[in-house]
TIZAKOL-584849 format. One record per residue: x, y, z of N, C-alpha, C, O, CB in turn; residue number from 1; residue in one letter. Coordinates in steps of 0.2 Angstrom, whole numbers, plus 5000, padded with zeros to 4 digits. Glycine has a CB too. Example, Ala and Ser with C-alpha at 12.3 -4.5 7.8 and 13.67 -1.06 7.14 Angstrom:
BEGIN
R    n_u    n_v    n_w   ca_u   ca_v   ca_w    c_u    c_v    c_w    o_u    o_v    o_w   cb_u   cb_v   cb_w   num   residu
R   5066   4972   5039   5062   4978   5039   5066   4984   5039   5071   4983   5042   5057   4978   5045     1        A
R   5064   4989   5035   5068   4995   5036   5064   5000   5039   5067   5006   5040   5070   4997   5029     2        S
END
This chain:
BEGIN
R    n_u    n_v    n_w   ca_u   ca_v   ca_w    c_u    c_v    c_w    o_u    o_v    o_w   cb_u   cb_v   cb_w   num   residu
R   5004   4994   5000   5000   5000   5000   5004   5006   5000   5009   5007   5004   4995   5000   5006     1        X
R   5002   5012   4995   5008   5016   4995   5004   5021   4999   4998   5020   5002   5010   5018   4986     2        X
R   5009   5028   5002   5006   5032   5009   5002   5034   5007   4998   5034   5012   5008   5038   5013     3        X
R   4998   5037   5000   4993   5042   5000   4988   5037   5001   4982   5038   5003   4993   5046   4994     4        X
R   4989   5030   4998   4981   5026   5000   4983   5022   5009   4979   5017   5011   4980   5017   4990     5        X
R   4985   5024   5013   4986   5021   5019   4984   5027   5023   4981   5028   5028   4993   5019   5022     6        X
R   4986   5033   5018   4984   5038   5025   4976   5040   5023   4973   5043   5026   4991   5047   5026     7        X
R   4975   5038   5019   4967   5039   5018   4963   5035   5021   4958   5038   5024   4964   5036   5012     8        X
R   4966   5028   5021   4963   5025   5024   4962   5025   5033   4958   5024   5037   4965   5019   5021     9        X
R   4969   5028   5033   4970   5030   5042   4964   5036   5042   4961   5036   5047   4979   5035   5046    10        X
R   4964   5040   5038   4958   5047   5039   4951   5043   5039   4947   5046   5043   4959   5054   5033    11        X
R   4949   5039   5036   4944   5035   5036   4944   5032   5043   4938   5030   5045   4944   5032   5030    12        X
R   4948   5031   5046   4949   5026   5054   4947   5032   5057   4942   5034   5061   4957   5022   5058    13        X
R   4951   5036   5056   4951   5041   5062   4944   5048   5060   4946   5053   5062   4961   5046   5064    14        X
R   4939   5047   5057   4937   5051   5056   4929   5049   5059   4924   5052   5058   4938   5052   5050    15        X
R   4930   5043   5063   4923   5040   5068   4927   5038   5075   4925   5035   5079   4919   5031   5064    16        X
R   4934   5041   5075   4936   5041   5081   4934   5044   5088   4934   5050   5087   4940   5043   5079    17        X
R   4932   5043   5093   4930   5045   5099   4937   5048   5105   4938   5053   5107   4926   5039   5102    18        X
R   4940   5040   5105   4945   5042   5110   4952   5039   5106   4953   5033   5109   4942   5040   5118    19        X
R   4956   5040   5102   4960   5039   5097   4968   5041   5102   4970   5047   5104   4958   5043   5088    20        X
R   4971   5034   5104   4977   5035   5107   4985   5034   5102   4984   5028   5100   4976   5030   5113    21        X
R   4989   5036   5102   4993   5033   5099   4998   5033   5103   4997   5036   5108   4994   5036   5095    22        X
R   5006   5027   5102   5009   5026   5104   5015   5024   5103   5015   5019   5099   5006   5024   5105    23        X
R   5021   5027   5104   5027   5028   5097   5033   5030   5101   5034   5033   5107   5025   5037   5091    24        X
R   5037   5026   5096   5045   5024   5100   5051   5028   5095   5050   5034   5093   5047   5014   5098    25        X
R   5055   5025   5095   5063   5031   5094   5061   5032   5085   5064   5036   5082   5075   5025   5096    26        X
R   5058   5028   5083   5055   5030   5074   5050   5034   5074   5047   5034   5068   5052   5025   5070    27        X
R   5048   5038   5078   5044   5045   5078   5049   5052   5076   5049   5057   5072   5040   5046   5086    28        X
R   5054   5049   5082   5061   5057   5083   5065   5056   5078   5070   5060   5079   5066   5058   5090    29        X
R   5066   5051   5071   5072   5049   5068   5072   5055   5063   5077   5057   5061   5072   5042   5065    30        X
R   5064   5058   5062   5065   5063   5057   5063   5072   5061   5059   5077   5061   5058   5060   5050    31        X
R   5070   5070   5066   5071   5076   5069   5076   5076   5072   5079   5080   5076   5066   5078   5074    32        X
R   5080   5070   5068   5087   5069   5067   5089   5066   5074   5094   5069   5076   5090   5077   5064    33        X
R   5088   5062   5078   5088   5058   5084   5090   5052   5082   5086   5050   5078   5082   5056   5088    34        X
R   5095   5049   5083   5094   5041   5081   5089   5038   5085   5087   5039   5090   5102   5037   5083    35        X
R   5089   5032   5081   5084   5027   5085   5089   5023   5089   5094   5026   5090   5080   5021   5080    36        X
R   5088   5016   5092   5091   5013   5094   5093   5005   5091   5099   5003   5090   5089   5014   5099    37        X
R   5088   5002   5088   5090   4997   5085   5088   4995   5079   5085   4990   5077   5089   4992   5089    38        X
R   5089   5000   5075   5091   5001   5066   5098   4999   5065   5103   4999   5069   5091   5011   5062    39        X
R   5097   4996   5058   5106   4994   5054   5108   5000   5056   5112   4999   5060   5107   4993   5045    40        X
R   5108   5007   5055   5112   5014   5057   5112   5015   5066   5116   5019   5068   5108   5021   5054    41        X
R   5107   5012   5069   5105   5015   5077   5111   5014   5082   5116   5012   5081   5099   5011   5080    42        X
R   5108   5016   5088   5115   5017   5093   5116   5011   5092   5122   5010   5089   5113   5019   5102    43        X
R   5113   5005   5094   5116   4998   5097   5118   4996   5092   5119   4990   5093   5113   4993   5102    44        X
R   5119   4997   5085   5122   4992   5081   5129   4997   5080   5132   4997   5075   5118   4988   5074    45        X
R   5131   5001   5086   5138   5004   5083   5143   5002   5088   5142   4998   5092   5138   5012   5083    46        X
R   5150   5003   5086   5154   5000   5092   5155   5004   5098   5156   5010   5097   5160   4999   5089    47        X
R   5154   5002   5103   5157   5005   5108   5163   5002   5112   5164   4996   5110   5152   5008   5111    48        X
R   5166   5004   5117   5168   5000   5123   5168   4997   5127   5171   4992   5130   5170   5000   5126    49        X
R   5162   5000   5128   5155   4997   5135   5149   4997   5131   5147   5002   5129   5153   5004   5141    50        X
R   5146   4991   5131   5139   4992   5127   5133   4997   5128   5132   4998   5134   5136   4986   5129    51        X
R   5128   5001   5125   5126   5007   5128   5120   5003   5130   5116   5007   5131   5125   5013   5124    52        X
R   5119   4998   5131   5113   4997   5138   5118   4994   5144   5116   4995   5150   5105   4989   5137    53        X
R   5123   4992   5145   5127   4994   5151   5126   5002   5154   5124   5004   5159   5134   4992   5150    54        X
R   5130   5004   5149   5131   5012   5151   5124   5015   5153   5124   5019   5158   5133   5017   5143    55        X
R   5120   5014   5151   5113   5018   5151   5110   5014   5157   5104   5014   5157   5107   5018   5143    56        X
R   5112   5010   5161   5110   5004   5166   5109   5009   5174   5113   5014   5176   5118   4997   5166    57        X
R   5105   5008   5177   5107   5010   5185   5111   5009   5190   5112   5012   5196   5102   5009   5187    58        X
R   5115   5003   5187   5121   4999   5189   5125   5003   5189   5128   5005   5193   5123   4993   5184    59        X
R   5126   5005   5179   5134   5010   5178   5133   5017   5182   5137   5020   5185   5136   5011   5168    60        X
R   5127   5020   5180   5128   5026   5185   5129   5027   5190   5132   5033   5192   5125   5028   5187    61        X
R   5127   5021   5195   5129   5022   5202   5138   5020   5204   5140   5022   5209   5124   5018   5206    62        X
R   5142   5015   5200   5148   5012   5200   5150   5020   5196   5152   5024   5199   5150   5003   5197    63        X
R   5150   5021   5189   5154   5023   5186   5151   5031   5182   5151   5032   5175   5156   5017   5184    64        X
R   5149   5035   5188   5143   5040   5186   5147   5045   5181   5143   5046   5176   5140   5045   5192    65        X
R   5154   5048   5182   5159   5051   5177   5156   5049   5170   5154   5053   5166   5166   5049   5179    66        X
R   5157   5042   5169   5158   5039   5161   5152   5040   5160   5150   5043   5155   5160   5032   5158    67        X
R   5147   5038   5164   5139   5037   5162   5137   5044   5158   5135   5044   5152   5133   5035   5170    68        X
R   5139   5049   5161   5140   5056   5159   5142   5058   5152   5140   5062   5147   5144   5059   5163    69        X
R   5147   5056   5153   5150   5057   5144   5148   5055   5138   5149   5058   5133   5155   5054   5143    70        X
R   5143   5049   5140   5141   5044   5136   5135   5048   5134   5134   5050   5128   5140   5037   5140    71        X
R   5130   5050   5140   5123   5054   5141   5125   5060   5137   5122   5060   5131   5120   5057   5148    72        X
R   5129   5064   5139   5130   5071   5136   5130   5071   5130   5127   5076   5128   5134   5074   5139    73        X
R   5134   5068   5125   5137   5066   5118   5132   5062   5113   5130   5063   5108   5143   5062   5119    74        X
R   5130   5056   5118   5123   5053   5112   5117   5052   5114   5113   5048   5112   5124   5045   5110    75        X
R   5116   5056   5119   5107   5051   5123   5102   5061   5121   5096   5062   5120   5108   5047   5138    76        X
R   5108   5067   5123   5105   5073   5122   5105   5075   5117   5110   5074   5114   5107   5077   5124    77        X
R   5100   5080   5113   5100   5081   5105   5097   5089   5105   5092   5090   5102   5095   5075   5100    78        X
R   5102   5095   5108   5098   5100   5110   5096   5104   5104   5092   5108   5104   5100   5104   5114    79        X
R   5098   5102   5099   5094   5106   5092   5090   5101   5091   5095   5098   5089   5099   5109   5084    80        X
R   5086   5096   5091   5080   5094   5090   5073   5096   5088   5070   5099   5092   5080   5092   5094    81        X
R   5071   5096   5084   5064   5100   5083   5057   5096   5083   5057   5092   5078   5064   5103   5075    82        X
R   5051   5096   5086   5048   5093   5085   5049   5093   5077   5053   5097   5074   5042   5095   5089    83        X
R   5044   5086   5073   5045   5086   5065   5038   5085   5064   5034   5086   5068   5049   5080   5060    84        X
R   5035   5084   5057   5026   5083   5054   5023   5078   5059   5017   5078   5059   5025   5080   5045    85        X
R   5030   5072   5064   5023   5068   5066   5021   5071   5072   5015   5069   5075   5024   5060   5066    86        X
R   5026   5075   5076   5024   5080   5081   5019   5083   5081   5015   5083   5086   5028   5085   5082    87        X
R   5019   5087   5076   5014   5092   5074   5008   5092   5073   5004   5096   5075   5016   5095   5068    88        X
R   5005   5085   5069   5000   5083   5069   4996   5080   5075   4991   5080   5077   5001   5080   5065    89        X
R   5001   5077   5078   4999   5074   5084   4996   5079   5088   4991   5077   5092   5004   5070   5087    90        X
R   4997   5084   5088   4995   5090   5095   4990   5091   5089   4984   5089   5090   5003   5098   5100    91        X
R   4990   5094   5084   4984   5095   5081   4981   5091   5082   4976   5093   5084   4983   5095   5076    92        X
R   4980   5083   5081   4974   5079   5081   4971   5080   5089   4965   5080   5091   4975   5071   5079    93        X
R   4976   5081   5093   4974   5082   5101   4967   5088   5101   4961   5088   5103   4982   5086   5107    94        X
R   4971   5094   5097   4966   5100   5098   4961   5099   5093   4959   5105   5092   4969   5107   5097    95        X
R   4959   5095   5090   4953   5094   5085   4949   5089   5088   4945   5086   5085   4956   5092   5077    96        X
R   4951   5088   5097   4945   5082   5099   4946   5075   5096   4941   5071   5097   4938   5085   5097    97        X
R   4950   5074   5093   4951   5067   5088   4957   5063   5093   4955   5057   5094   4956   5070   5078    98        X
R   4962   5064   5096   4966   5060   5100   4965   5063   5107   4963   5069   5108   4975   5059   5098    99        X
R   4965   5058   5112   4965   5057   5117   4970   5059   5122   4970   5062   5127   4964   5052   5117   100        X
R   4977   5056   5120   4982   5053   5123   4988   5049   5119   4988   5043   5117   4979   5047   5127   101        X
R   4994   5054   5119   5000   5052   5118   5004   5046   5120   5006   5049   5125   5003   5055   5120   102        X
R   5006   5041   5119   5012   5039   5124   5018   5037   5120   5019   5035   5115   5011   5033   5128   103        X
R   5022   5038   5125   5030   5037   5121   5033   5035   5124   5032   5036   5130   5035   5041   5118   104        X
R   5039   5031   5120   5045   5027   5124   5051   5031   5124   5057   5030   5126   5046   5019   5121   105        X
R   5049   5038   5120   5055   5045   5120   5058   5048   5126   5055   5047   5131   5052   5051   5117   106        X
R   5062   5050   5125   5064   5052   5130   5068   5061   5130   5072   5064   5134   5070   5045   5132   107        X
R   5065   5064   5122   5067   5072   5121   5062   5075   5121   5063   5081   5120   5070   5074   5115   108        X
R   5055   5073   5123   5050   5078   5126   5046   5082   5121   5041   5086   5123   5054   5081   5130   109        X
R   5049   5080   5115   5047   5084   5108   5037   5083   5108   5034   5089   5107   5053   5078   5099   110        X
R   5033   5079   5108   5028   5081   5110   5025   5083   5112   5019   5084   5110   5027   5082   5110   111        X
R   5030   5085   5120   5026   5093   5123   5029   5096   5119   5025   5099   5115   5026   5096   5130   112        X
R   5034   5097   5117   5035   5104   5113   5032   5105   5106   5031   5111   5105   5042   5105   5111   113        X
R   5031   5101   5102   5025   5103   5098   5018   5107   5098   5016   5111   5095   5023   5098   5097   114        X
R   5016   5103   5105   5010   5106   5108   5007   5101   5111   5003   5103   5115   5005   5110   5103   115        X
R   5007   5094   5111   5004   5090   5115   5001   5090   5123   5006   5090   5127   5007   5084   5114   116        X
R   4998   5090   5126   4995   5093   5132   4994   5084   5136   4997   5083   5141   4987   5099   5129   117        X
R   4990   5078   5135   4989   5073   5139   4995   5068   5136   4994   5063   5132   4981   5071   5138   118        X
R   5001   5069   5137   5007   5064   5135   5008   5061   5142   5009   5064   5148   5015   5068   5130   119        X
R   5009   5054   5140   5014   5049   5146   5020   5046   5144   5020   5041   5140   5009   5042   5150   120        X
R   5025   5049   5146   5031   5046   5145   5033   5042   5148   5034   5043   5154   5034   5050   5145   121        X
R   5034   5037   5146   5036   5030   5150   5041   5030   5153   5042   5029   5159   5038   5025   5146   122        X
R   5047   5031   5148   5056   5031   5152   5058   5039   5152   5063   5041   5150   5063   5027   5146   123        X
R   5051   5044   5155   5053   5051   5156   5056   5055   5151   5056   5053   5145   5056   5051   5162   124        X
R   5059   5061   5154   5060   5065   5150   5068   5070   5150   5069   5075   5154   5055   5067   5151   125        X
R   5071   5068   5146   5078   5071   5146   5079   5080   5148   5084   5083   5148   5082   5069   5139   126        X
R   5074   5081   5149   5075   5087   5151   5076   5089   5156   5081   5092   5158   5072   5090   5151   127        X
R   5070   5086   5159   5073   5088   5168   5078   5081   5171   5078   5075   5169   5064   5088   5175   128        X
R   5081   5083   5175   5086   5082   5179   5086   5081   5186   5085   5087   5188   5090   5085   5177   129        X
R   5085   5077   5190   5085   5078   5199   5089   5080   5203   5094   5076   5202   5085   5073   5202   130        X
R   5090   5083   5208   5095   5082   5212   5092   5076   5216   5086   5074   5216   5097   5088   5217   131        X
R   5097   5074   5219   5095   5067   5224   5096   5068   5231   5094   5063   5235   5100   5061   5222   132        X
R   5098   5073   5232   5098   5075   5240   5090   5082   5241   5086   5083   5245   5109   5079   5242   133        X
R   5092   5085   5236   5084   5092   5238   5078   5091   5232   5072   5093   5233   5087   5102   5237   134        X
R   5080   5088   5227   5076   5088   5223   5075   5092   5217   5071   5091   5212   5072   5088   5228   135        X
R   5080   5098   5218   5082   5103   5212   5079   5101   5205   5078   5095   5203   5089   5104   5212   136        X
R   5079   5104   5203   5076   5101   5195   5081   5106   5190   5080   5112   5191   5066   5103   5192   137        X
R   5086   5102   5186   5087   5105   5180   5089   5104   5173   5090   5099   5171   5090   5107   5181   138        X
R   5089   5111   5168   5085   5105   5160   5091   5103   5158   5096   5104   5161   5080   5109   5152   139        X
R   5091   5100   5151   5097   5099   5149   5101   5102   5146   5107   5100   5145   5097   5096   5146   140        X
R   5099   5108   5144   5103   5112   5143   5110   5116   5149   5115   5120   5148   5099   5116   5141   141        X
R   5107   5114   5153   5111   5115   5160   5115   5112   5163   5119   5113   5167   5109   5116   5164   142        X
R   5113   5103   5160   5117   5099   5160   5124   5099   5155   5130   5098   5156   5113   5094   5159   143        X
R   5120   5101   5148   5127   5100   5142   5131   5107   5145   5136   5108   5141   5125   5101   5131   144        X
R   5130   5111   5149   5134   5119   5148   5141   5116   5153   5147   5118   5153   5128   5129   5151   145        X
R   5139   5111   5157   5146   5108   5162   5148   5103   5159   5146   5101   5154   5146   5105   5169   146        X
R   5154   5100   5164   5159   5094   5160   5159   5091   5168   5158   5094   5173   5169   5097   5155   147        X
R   5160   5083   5167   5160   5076   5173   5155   5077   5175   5150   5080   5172   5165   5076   5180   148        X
R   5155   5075   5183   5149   5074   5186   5144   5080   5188   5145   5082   5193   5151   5071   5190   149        X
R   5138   5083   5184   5133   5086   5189   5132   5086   5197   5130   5081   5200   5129   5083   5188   150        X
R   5135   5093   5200   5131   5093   5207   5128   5098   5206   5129   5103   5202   5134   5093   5214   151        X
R   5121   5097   5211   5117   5104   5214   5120   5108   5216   5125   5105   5218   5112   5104   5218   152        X
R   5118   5115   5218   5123   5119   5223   5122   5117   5230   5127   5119   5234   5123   5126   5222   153        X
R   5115   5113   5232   5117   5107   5238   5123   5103   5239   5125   5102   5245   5112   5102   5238   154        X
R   5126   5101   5234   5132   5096   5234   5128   5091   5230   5132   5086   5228   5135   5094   5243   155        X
R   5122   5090   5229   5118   5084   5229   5120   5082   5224   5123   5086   5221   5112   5084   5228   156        X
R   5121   5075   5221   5121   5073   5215   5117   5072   5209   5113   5067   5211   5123   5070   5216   157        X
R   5115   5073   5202   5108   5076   5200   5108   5070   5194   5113   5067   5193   5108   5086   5196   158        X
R   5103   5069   5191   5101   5060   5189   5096   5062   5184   5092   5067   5184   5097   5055   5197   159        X
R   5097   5059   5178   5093   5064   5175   5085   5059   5176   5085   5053   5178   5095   5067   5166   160        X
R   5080   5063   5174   5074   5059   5176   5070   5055   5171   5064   5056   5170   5070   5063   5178   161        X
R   5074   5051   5168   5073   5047   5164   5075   5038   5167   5079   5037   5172   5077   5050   5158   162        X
R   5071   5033   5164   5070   5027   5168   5077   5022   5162   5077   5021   5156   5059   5023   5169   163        X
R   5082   5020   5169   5088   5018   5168   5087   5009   5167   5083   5006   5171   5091   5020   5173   164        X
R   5093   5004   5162   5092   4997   5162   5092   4996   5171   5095   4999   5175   5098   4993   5158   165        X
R   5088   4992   5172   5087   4990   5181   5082   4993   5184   5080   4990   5188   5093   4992   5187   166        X
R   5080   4999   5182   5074   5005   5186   5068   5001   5182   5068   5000   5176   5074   5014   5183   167        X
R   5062   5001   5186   5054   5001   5186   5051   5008   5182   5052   5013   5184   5052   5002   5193   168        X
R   5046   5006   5177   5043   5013   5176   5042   5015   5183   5042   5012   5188   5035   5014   5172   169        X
R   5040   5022   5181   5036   5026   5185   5027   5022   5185   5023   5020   5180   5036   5035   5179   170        X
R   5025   5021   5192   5019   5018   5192   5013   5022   5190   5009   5019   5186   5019   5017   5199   171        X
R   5012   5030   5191   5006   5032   5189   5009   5033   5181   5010   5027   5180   5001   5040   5193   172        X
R   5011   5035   5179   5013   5034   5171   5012   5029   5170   5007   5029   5166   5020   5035   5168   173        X
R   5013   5024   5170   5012   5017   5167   5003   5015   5166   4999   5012   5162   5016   5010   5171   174        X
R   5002   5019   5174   4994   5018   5175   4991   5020   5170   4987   5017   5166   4991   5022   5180   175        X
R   4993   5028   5170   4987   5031   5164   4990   5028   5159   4985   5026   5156   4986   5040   5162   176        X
R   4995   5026   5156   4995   5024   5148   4990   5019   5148   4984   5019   5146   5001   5021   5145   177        X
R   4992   5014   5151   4987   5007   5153   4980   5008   5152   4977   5005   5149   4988   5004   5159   178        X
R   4979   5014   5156   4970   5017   5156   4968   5019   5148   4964   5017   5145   4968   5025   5161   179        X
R   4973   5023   5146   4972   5027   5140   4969   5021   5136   4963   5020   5136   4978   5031   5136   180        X
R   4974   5016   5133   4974   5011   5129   4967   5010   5130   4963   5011   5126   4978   5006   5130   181        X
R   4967   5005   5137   4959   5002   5137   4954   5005   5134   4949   5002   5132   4957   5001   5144   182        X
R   4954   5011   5135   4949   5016   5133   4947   5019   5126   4943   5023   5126   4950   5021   5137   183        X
R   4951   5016   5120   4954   5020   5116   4950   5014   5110   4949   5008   5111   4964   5021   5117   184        X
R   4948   5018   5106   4942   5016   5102   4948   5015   5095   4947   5011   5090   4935   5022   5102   185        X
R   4955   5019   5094   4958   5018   5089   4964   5018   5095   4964   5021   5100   4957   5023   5084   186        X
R   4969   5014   5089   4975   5014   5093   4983   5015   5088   4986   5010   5087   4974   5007   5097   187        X
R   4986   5020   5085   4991   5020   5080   4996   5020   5085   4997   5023   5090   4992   5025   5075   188        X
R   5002   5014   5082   5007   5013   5086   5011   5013   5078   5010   5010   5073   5007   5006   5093   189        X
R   5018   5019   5081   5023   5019   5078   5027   5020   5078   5028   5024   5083   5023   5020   5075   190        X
R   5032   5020   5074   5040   5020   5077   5045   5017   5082   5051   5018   5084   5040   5023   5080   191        X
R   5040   5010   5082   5043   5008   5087   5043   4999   5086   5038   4997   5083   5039   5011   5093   192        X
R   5049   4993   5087   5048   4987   5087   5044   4984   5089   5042   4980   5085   5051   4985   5089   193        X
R   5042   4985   5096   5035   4981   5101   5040   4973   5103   5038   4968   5104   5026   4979   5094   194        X
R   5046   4977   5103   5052   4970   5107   5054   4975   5116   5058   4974   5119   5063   4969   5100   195        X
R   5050   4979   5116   5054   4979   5123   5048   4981   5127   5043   4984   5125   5061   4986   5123   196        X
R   5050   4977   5134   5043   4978   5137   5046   4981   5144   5051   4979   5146   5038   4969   5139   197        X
R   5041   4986   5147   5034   4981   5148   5030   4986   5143   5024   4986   5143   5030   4980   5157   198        X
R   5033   4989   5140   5029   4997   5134   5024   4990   5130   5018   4990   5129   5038   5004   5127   199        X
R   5031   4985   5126   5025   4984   5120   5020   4979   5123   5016   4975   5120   5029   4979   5112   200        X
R   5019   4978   5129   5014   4974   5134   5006   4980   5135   5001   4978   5137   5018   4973   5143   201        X
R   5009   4987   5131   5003   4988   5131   4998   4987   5125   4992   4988   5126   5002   4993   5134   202        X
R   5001   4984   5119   4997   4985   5113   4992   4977   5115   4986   4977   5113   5003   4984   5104   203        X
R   4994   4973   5118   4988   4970   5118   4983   4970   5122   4979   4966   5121   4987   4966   5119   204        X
R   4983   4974   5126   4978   4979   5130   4971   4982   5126   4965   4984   5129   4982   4983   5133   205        X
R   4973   4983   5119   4970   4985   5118   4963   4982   5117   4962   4976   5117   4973   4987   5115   206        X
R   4956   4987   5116   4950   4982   5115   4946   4985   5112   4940   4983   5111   4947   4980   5120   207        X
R   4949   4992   5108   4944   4994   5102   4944   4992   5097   4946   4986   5096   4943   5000   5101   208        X
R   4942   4995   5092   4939   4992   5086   4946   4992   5079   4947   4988   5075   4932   4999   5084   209        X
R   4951   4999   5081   4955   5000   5075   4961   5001   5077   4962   5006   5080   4954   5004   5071   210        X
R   4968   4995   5075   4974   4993   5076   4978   4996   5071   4980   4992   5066   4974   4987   5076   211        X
R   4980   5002   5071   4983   5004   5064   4993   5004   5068   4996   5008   5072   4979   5014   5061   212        X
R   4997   4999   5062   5005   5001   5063   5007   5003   5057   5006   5000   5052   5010   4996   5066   213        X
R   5011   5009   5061   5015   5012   5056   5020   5012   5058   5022   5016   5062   5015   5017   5053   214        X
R   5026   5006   5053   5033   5006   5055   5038   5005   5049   5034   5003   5044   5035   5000   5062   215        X
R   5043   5005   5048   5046   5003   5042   5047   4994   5042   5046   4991   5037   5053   5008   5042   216        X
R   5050   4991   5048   5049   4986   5046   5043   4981   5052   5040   4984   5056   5058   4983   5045   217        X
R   5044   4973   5051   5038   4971   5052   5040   4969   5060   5046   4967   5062   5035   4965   5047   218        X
R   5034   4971   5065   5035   4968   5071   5031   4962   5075   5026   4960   5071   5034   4973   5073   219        X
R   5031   4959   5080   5029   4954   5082   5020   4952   5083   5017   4947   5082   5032   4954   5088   220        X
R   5018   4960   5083   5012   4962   5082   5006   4963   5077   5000   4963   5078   5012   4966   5084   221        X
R   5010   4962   5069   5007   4964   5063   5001   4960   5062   4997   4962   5058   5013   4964   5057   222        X
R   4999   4954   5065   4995   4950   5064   4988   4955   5068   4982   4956   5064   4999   4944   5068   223        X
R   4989   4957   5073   4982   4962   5074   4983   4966   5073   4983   4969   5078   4979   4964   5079   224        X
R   4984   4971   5067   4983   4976   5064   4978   4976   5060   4976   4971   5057   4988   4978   5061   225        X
R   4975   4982   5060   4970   4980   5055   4973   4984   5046   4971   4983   5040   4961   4981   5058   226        X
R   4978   4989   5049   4981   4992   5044   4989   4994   5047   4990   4996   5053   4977   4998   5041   227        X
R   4993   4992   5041   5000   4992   5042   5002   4997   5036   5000   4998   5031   5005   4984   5041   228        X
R   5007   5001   5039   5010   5006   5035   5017   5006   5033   5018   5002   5038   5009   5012   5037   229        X
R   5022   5007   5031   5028   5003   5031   5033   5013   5029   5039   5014   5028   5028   4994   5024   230        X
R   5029   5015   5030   5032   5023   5027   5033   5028   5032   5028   5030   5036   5027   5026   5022   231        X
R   5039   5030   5033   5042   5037   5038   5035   5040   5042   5031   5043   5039   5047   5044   5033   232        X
R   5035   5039   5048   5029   5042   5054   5028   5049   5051   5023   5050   5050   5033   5044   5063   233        X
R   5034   5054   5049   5031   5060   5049   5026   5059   5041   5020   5062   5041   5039   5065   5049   234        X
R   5029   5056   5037   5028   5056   5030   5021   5055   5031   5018   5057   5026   5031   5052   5025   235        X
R   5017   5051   5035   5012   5047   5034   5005   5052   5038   4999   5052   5038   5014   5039   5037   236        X
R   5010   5055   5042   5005   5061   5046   5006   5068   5046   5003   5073   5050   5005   5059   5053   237        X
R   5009   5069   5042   5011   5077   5039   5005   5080   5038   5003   5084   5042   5016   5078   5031   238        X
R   5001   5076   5032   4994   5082   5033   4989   5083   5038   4985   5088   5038   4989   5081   5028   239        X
R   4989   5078   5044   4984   5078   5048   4984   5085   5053   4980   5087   5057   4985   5071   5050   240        X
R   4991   5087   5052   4991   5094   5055   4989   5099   5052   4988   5104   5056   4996   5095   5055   241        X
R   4987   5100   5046   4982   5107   5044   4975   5102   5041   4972   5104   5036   4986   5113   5036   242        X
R   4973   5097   5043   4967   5095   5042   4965   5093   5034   4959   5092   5031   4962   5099   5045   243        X
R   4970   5093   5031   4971   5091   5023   4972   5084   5022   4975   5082   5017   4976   5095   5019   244        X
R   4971   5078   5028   4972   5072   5026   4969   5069   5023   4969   5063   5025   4973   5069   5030   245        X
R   4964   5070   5018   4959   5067   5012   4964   5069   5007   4963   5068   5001   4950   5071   5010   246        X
END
């Protein structure tokens, strides 16, 4: 199916939509110039010295917080980042009463900065930052402007607030996603494998009527779809942002 006849067919889904949730991984932010993580080009098929899910582990932070830093500051932050068309749309379909509820396994925050208003971020958000002794909050831009380890001017040491290999979501985040889903009469999930859990544990949750993925290659799930798109997130939802998706 080529995009203009999928995304017809998506405006035909979403045009009896009530409460339309979507659901989208590191192939939403690729065309806002983010790497993904596990593409032939992505972080983990490149070399490093330390694998980057050790590095990005709650393990290595706490043994070895200096490098964990180096690692974050150089590949995990992307301060010229721009929301892109599937940003854009998304917070449009929000404000046209058409979506419900965001969720992402992102971690640049790009659809609040579009404009999205009900988003639950799973593995949080690289902006803010913790202290660990007061609680201080700072963004990342405050992070890249030093070098080694972050402290607050408590002394504390600041963490950013994003969920690490070994950490637990966040409990009410996981809640409302979990709620949204159930509730969700449409469901587009994109950008994402649906190999990493407990995130791709929520697509079978689902219990409404329309299963739409859009990803470039095929995932574990394609079987309850009821429409697959195989074409770039932004490409496929660019018009839905000025309401020209007919």
């Amino acid at each position: 199916m080529d995009v203009s006849s999928g995304r017809a067919a998506l405006a035909r889904i979403l045009a009896g939509a009530k409460r339309a949730v979507f659901f989208g991984g590191a192939g939403v932010s690729t065309e806002s110039g983010i790497p993904d993580f596990r593409s032939p080009d992505g972080l983990y098929s490149q070399s490093f010295d330390v694998p980057p899910e050790t590095v990005l582990s709650a393990d290595f932070f706490r043994r070895r917080t200096e490098k964990f830093y180096e690692f974050y500051r150089t590949r995990m932050l992307c301060p010229g980042a721009r929301p892109n068309a599937a940003h854009r749309a998304l917070a449009a379909l929000e404000r046209r009463g058409i979506l419900s509820a965001v969720i992402t396994q992102n971690i640049d925050g790009l659809h609040r900065k579009a404009g999205s208003k009900n988003v639950f971020e799973l593995h949080g958000n690289a902006d803010r930052n913790v202290c660990l002794r007061c609680g201080r909050v700072f963004d990342a831009a405050w992070i890249l402007s030093g070098t080694g380890v972050p402290r607050c001017p408590c002394g504390g040491l600041i963490k950013p607030d994003v969920v690490l290999y070994g950490e637990a979501l966040d409990e009410a985040v996981l809640s409302g996603a979990i709620r949204a889903v159930e509730e969700a009469d449409v469901l587009i999930v994109a950008g994402t494998s649906l190999t990493v859990y407990p995130a791709a544990g929520l697509v079978p949750l689902f219990r409404g009527e329309h299963l739409v993925l859009i990803n470039r290659t095929p995932t574990p799930m394609d079987d309850l779809a009821e429409l697959i798109l195989r074409d770039p997130v932004g490409e496929v939802l660019a018009p839905f942002a000025d309401g020209e998706e007919r």
